[in-house]
C-alpha positions in Angstrom: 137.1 25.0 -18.5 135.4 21.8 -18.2 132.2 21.1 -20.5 130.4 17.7 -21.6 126.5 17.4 -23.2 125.1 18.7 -20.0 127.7 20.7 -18.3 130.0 23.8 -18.5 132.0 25.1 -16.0 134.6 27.4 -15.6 137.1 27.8 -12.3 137.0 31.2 -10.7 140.6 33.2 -10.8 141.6 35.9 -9.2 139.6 38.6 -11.2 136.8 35.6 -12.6 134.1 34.6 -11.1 133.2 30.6 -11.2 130.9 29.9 -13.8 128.1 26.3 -13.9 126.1 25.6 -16.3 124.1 22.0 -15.1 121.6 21.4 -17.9 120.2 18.3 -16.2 119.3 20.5 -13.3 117.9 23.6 -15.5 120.4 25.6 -13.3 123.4 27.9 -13.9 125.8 29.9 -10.7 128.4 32.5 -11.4 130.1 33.0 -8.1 133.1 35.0 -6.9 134.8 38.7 -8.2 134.0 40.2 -11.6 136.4 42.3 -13.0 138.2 40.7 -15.7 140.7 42.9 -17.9 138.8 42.2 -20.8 134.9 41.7 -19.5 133.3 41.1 -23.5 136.3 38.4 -23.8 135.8 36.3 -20.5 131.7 36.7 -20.9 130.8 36.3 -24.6 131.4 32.8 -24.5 129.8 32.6 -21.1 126.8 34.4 -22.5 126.8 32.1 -25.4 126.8 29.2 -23.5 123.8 30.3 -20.7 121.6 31.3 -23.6 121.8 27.8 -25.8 121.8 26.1 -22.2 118.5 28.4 -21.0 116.9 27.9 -24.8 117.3 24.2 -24.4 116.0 23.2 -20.6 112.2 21.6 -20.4 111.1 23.2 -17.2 112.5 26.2 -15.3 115.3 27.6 -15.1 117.5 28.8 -11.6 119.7 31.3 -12.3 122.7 32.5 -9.5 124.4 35.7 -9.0 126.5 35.8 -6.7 128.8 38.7 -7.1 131.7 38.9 -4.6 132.5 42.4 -6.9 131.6 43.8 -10.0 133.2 45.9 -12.1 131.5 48.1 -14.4 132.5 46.5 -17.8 131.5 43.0 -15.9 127.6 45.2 -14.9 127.3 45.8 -18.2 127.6 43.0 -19.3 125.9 41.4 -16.9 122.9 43.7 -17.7 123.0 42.8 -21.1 122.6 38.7 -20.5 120.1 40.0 -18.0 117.8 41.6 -20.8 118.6 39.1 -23.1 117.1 36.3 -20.7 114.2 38.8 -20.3 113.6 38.3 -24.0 113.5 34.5 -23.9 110.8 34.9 -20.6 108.5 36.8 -22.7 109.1 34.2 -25.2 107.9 31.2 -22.8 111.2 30.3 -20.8 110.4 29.7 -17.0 113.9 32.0 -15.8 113.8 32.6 -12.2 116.8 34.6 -11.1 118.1 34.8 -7.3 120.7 38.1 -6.7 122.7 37.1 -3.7 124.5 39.5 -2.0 126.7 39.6 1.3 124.8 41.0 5.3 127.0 44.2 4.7 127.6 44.8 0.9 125.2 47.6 -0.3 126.7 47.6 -3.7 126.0 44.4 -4.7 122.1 45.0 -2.8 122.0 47.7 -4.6 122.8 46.3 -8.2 120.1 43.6 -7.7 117.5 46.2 -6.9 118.1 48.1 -9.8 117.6 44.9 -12.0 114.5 44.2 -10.0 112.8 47.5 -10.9 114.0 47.9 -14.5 113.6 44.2 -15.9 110.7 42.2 -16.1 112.1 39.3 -14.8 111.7 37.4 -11.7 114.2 38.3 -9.4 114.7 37.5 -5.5 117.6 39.3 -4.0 118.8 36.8 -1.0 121.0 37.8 1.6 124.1 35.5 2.8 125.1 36.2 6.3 128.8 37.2 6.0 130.7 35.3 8.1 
């Protein structure tokens, strides 16, 4: 894990996604699988960290999923930043949240739809062209 006053990052693993916080961009990527054994462990911090960085940018915020897989203890979790950045949008943040997803993977399609149409946050599904 590598943080200083504007940064936080974490290397993805095996079962971890990649995690960047840049504050002097206003934009955050997790990138890579999701399915840690312990999901609350690995993302609580993670959580913490996107919340004080969101709360603190001037300007609006890009937010990156990009899920390679996603376990269900990681969705949930996921969900649950999801609605909690909801809550600091109707509060004034400028969030803007882009779901990427592989040509081929419905799952992950799938999982950014259903955020779409049960959150009221902006969010732009954007396909990658698997390679």
């Amino acid at each position: 894990m590598e943080t200083n006053e504007n940064t936080f990052s974490i290397e993805a693993t095996d079962d971890t996604p990649s995690v960047l916080i840049d504050g002097s961009k206003n934009f955050i990527n997790i990138t890579g699988p999701s399915f840690p054994e312990n999901a609350v462990e690995f993302y609580t911090p993670v959580v913490e960290k996107i919340l004080s960085a969101v709360s603190a940018c001037k300007g609006p915020v890009n937010i990156e999923f990009e899920f390679s897989i996603l376990s269900s203890a990681s969705n949930k979790v996921v969900y649950e930043l999801l609605v909690r950045l909801e809550q600091l949008q109707l509060s004034g943040s400028d969030i803007h949240i882009s779901w990427c997803y592989e040509t081929y993977d419905e799952d992950m399609y799938d999982e950014g739809s259903g955020y779409q149409e049960c959150l009221k946050l902006p969010i732009t599904l954007v396909e990658r062209k698997s390679e």
